[in-house]
C-alpha positions as CSV (number, residue, x, y, z in Angstrom):
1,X,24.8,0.2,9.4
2,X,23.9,-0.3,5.7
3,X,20.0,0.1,5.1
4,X,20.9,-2.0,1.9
5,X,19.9,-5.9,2.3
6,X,20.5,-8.6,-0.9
7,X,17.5,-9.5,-1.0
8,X,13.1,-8.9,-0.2
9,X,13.8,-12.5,1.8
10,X,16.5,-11.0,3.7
11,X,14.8,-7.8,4.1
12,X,11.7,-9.4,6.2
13,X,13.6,-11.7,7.6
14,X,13.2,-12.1,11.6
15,X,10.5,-8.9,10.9
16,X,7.5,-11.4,10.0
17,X,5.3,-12.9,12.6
18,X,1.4,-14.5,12.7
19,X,-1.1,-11.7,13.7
20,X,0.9,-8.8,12.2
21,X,-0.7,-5.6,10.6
22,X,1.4,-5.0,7.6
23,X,0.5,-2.1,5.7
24,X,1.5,-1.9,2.0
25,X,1.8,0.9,-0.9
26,X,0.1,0.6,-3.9
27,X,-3.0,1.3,-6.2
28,X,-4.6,-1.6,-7.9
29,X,-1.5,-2.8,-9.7
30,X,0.5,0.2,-9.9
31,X,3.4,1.5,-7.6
32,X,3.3,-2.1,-5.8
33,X,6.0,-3.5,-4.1
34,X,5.9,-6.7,-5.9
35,X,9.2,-8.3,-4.7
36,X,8.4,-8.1,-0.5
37,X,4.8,-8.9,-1.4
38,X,6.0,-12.0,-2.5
39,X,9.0,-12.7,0.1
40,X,5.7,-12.5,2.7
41,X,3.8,-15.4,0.7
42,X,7.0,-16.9,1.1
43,X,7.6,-16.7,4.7
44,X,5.0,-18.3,5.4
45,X,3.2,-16.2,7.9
46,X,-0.8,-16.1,8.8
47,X,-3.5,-14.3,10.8
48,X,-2.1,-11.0,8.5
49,X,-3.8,-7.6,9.0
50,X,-3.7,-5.8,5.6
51,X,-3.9,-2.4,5.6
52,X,-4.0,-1.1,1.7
53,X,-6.3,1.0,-0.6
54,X,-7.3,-2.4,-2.6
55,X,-5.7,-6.2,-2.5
56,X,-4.9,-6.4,-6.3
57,X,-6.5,-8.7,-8.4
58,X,-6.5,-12.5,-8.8
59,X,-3.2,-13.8,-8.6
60,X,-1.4,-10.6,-8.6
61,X,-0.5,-8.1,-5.9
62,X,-1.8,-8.7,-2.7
63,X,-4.2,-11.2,-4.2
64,X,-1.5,-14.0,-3.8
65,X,-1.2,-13.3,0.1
66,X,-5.4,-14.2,-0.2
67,X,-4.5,-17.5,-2.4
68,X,-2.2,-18.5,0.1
69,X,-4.7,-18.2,2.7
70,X,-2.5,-16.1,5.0
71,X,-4.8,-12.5,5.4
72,X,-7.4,-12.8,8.1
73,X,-8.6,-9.0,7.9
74,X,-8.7,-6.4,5.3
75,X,-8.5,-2.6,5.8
76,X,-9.1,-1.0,2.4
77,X,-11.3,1.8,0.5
78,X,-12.1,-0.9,-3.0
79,X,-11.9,-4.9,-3.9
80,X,-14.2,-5.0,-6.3
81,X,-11.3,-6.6,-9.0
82,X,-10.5,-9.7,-6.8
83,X,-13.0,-12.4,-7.0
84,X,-11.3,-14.3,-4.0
85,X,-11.4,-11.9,-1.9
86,X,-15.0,-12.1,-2.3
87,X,-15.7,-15.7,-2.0
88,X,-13.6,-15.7,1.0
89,X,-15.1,-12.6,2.4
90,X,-19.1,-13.8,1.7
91,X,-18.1,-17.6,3.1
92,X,-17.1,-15.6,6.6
93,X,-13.3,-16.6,6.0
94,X,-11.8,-12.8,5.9
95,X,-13.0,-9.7,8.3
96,X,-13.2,-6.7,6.5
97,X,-12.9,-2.9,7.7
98,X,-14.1,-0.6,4.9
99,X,-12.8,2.8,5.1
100,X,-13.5,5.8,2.3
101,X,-10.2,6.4,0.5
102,X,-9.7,9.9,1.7
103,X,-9.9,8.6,5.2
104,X,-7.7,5.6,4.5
105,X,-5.0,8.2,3.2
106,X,-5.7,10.5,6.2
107,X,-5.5,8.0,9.1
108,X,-2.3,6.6,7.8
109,X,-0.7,10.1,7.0
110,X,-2.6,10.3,11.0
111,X,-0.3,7.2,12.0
112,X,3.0,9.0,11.0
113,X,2.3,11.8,12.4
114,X,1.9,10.4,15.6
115,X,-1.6,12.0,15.8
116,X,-3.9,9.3,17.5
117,X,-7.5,10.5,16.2
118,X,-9.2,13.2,13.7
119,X,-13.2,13.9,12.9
120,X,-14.1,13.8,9.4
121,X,-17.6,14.5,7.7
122,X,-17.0,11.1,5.6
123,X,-19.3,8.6,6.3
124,X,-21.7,10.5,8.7
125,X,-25.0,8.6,8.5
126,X,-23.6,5.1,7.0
127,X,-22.4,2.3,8.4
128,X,-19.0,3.7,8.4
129,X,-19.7,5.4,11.0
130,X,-21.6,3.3,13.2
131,X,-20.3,3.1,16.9
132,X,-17.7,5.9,16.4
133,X,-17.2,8.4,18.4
134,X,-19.2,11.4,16.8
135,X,-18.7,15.1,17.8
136,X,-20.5,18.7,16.6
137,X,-18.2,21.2,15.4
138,X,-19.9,24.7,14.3
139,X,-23.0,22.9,13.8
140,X,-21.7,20.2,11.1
141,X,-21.7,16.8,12.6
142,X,-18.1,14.8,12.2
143,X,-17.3,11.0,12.9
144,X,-14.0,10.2,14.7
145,X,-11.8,7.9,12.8
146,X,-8.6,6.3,14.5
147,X,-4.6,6.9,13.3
148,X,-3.4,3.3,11.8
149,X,0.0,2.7,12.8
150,X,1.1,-0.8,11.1
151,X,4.0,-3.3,12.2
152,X,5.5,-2.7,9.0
153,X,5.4,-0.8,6.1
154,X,6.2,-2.1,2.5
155,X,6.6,0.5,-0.1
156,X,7.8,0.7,-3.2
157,X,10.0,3.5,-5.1
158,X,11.3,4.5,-8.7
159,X,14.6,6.1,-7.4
160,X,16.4,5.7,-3.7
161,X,19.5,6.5,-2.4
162,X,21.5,4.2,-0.1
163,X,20.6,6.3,2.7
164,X,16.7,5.2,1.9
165,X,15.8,8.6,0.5
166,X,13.1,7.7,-2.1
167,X,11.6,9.4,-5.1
168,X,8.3,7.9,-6.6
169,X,7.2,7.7,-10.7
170,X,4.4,9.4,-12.2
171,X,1.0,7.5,-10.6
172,X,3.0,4.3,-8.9
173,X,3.5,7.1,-6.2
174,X,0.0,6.6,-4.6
175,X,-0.3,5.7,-1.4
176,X,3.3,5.2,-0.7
177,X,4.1,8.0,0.7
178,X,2.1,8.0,4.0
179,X,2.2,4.0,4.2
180,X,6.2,4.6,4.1
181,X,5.7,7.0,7.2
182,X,3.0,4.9,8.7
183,X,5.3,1.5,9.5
184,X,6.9,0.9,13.0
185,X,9.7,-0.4,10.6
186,X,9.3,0.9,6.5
187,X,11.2,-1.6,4.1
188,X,11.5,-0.1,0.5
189,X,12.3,-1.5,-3.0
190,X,13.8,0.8,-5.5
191,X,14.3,0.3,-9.1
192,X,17.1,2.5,-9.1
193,X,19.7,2.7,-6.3
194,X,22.1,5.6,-5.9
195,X,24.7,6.8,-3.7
196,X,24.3,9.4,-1.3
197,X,24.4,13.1,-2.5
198,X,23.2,11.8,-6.1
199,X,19.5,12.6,-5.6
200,X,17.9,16.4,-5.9
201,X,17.0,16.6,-2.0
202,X,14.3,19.2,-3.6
203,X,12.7,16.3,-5.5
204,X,12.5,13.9,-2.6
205,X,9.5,12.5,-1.3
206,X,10.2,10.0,1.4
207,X,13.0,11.2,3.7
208,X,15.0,8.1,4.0
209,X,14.5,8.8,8.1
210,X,11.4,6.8,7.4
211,X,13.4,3.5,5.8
212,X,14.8,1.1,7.8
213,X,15.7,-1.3,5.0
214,X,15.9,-0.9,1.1
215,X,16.1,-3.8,-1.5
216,X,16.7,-3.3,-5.1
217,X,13.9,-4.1,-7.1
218,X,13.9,-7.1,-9.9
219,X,13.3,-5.9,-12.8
220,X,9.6,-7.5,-14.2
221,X,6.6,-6.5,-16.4
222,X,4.6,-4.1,-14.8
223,X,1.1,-5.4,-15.2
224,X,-1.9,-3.2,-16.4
225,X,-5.1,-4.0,-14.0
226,X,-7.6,-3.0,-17.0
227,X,-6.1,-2.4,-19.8
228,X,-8.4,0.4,-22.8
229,X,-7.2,0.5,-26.3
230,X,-9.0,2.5,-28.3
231,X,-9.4,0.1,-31.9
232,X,-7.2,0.8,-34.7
233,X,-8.3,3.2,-37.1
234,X,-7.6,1.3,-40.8
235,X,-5.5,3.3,-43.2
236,X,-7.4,5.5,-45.6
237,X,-6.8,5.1,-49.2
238,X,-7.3,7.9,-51.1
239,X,-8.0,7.3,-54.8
240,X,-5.6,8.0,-57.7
């Protein structure tokens, strides 16, 4: 069976449901996977569990599953850029599960590992950690923080094969890498799609074992959360 679909709509479809935990890849704007984000606001689904290091900004990202109303909880390590998700968040509309970002990466590299639990120092003494498990190891007190393990996983990549073998660019790899691993079922777009055997197997990143679906990515603008220029210096003329 081809892992190749036409399409981000075809990709998700008959995968979506109400109440699902969808995890997806991604920091701020970069290394999002723009297309299935946006076949999700399209299906039409609610009651979403998002599982992601932040939920993009206003309008962009993840921030248009929040416009559409469809995310009823958030698990992420940063929101500050999306002023929806705080209006929605302080009127009591959206649960939110903060997690540091080192543990958000560790309980979802956790999930697809199929190891259930670990005990960090992280967030000993904060509200993080209130009513976890806590445990003393060598005298150092650790907090026990569960494996996520989502529904699905929505990643994006720079280069796949056709067998789902995927290679990631510069920082859009992120926190695809252990989201991809971290899905029941993984669906990846790929800017580039090759055949089999085209790809250095020493440079892949994502073993396409982990990819149930792949769609080729549309080609778009890739937006810059904050963009910093530094001011143009004015040519200097230097006198006759």
């Amino acid at each position: 069976m081809t892992k190749i679909h036409s399409s981000a709509a075809q990709a998700l479809a008959e995968v979506m449901h109400d109440g699902m935990t969808l995890a997806v890849g991604g920091f701020g704007l970069s290394g999002i996977p723009a297309d299935l984000i946006e076949a999700v606001r399209d299906s039409g689904v609610t009651g979403l569990t998002v599982v992601s290091n932040n939920m993009g900004v206003d309008g962009k990202g993840l921030g248009v599953l929040l416009e559409a109303g469809q995310v009823a909880k958030v698990i992420a390590s940063y929101v500050g850029e999306n002023k929806l998700f705080a209006e929605q968040y302080l009127a009591g509309k959206l649960d939110v599960e903060f997690t540091p970002q080192g543990t958000l990466a560790e309980r979802l590299r956790a999930g697809g590992s199929g190891i259930p639990a670990f005990y960090t120092k992280t967030g000993v003494g904060t509200l993080v950690a209130e009513g976890k498990v806590h445990a003393e190891f060598d005298g150092e007190l650790y907090v026990q923080e569960r494996a996520i393990i989502a529904d699905v996983s929505l990643v994006h990549a720079h280069t796949a094969d056709t067998d789902g073998n995927l290679i990631y660019r510069y920082t859009a790899r992120n926190f695809n890498p252990v989201i991809a691993t971290a899905g029941r079922m993984t669906i990846a777009q790929a800017e580039v799609i090759v055949e089999p055997g085209a790809l250095d197997a020493n440079n892949v990143v994502t073993p396409g074992v982990y990819i149930q679906r792949l769609v080729q990515a549309t080609a778009r603008v890739k937006d810059i959360e904050q963009r910093t220029v530094r001011p143009r210096n004015e040519p200097v003329t230097v006198p006759a």
